[in-house]
C-alpha positions in Angstrom: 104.9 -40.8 -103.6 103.7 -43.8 -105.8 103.7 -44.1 -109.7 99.5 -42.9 -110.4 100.5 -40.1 -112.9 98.2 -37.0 -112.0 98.0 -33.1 -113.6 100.1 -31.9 -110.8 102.9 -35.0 -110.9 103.3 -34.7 -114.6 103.9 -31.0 -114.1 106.7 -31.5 -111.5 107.6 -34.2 -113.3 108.3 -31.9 -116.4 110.1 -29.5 -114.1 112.0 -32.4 -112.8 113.0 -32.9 -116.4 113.7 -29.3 -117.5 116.3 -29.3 -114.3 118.0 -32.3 -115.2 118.7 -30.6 -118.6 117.9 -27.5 -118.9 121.1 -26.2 -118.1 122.9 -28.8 -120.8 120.6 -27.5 -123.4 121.3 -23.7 -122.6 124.8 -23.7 -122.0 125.9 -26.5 -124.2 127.3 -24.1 -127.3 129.2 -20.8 -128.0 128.0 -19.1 -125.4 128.8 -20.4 -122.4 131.0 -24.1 -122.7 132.3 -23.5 -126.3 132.9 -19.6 -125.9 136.5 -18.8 -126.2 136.0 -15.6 -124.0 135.2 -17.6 -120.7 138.3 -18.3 -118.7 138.3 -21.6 -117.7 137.1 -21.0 -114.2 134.2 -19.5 -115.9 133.4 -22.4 -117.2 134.4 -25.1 -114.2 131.1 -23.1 -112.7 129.3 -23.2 -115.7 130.2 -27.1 -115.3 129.7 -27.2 -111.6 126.1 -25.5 -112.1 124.8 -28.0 -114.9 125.7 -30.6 -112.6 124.1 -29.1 -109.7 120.7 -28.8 -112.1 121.4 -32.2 -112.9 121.4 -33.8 -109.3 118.5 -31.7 -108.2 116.3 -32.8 -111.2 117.5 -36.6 -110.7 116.4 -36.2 -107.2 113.5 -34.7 -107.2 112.4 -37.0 -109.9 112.8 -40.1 -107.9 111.2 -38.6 -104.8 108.2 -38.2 -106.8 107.5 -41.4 -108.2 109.3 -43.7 -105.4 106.8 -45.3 -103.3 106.3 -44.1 -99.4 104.2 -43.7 -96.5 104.2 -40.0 -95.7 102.9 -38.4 -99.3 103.2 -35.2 -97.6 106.6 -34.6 -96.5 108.0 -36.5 -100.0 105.8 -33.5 -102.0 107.2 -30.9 -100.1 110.8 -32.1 -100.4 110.2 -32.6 -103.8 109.1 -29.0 -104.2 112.4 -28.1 -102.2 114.5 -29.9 -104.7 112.9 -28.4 -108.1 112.7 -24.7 -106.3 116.7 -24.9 -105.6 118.1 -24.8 -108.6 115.6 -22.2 -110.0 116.2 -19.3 -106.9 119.9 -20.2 -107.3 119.8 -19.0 -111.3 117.9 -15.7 -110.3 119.8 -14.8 -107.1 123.3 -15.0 -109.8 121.7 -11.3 -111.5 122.9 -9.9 -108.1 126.6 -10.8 -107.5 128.6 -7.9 -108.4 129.6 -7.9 -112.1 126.9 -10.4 -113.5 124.8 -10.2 -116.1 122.3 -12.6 -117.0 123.3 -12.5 -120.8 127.0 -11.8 -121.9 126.7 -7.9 -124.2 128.1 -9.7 -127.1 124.6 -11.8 -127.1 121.8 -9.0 -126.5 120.3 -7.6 -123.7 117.7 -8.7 -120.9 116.5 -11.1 -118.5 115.2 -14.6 -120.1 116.1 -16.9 -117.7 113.5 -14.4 -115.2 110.6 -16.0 -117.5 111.9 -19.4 -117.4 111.8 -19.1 -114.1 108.3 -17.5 -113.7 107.0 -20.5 -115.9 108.8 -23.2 -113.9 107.3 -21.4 -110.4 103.7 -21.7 -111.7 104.2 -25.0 -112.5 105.7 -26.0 -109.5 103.0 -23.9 -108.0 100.1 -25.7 -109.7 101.5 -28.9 -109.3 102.1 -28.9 -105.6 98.4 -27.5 -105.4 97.0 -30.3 -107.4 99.3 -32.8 -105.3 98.6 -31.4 -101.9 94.9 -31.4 -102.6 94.9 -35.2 -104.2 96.5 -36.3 -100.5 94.5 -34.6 -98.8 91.3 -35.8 -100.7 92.8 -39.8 -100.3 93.7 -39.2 -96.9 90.2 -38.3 -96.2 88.4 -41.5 -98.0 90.8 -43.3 -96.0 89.5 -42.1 -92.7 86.2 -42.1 -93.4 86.2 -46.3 -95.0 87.9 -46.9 -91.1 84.5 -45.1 -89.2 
């Protein structure tokens, strides 16, 4: 998509980022790769997931600032890449058995308004994008007539 840094790339950049290592910086102590409760199958998925966040942010973050002809489809499978990892960490509160914080660590949902602040970002920022393609597309044409 080029390397112009915009309102709407920095924000997908910074969810870009926040994929990449997020998960390390959540999971990264006692309660999740350093808890002695977790079995280690536990935490080969805890593993496998921060890896998975990893990849996705990587990804994502080169699509966006890699140069290319089609703006459009790069944007939207840039979007596709940061959304992944981000349904994939709310559709886990529905598997039989889990819980979204272990009981010895309090109660609720936190990872629903991480998620609700990452959305509106990549919300926002695909707006902005869309709209800043659109808008060049347009001066294009009408320099050619």
């Amino acid at each position: 998509m080029g390397t112009t840094l915009t309102l709407g790339r920095f924000l997908l950049g910074s969810v870009a980022i926040i994929t990449s290592i997020g998960g390390f910086i959540a999971d990264w102590d006692h309660t999740h790769v350093y808890n002695p409760k977790w079995p280690p199958h536990a935490k080969f998925h805890n593993g496998q997931t921060m890896s998975t966040g990893l990849l996705l942010g990587l990804s994502a973050l080169y699509h966006l600032i890699r140069p290319i002809a089609n703006k459009k489809d790069s944007l939207h499978f840039v979007i596709l890449l940061l959304s992944l990892n981000w349904v994939a960490q709310l559709s886990a509160a529905v598997y039989p058995g889990a819980l979204p914080v272990d009981p010895e660590f309090g109660k609720g949902f936190p990872q629903l308004y991480i998620c609700a602040v990452l959305f509106s970002m990549i919300g926002i920022g695909y707006y902005l994008e869309r709209s800043r393609i659109i808008k060049a597309s347009h001066q294009i044409h009408s320099k050619a007539t």
